[in-house]
C-alpha positions in Angstrom: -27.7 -95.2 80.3 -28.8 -98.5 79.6 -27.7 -99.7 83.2 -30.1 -96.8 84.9 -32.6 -97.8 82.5 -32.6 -101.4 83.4 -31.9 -100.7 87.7 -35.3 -98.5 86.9 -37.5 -101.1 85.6 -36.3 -103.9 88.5 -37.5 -100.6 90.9 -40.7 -99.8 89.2 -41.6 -104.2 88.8 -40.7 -103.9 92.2 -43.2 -101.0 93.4 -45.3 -101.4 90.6 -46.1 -104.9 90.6 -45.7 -104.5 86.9 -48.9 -102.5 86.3 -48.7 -99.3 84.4 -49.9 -95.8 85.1 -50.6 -96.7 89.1 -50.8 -93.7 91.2 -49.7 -94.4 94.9 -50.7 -93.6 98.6 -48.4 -90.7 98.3 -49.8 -89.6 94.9 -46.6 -90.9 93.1 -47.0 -92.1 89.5 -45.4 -93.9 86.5 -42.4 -95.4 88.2 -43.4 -94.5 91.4 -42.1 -91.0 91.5 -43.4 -88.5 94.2 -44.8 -85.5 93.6 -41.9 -83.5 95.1 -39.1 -85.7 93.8 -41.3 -84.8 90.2 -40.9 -80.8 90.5 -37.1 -81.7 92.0 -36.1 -83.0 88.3 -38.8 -81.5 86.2 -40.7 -78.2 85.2 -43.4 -80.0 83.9 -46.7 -81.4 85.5 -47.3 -84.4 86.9 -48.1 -86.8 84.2 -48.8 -90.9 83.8 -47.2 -90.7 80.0 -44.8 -93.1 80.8 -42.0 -91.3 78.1 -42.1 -87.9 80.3 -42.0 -90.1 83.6 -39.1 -92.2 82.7 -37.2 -89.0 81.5 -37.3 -87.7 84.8 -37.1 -91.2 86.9 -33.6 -91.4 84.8 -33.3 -88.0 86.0 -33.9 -88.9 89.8 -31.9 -91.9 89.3 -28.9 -89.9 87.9 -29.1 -87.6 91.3 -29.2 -90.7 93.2 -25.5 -92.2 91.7 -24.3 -88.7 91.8 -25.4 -88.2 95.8 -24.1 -91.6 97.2 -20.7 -92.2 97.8 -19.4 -94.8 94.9 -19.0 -98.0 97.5 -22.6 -97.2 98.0 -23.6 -97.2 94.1 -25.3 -100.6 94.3 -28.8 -101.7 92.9 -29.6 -102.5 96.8 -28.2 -99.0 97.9 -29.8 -97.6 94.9 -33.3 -99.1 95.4 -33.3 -98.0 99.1 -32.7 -94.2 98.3 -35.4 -94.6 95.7 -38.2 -95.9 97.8 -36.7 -93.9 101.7 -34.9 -91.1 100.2 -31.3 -90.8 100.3 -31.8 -88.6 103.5 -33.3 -91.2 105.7 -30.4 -93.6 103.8 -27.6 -91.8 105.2 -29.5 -91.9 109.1 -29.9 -95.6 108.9 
């Protein structure tokens, strides 16, 4: 877990620029998740506590090692599905 938990900080530095509690054009928060990739990995509401929105980012980030095929399982493959979603990944 402590790999996931450092691939998610380089992705939220990377979208976040560093600052906390951001909310994005799409409405994402925390570690930049979006509001539907939120309710995908969590019952709960959308929240900027940043112990809830890690919980689920490791969450999202577990569905995303479990969803790409292991060559695949890269911090660059990883990153890509994070920001495109692994849908618009597997297209390109």
């Amino acid at each position: 877990i402590l790999t996931n938990l450092l691939l998610l900080t380089a992705i939220a530095m990377v979208e976040t620029g560093g600052r906390e509690g951001l909310t994005g054009q799409a409405r994402e928060v925390a570690v930049v998740i979006a509001p539907a990739t939120w309710r995908q990995h969590s019952k709960n509401p959308l929240t900027h506590a940043p112990a809830v929105a890690v919980k689920v980012a490791l969450r999202h980030l577990a569905w995303i090692l479990e969803n790409l095929p292991e060559e695949k399982r890269t911090p660059e493959w990883v990153a890509a599905v994070w920001n495109a979603g692994l849908g618009r990944v597997r297209r390109a």
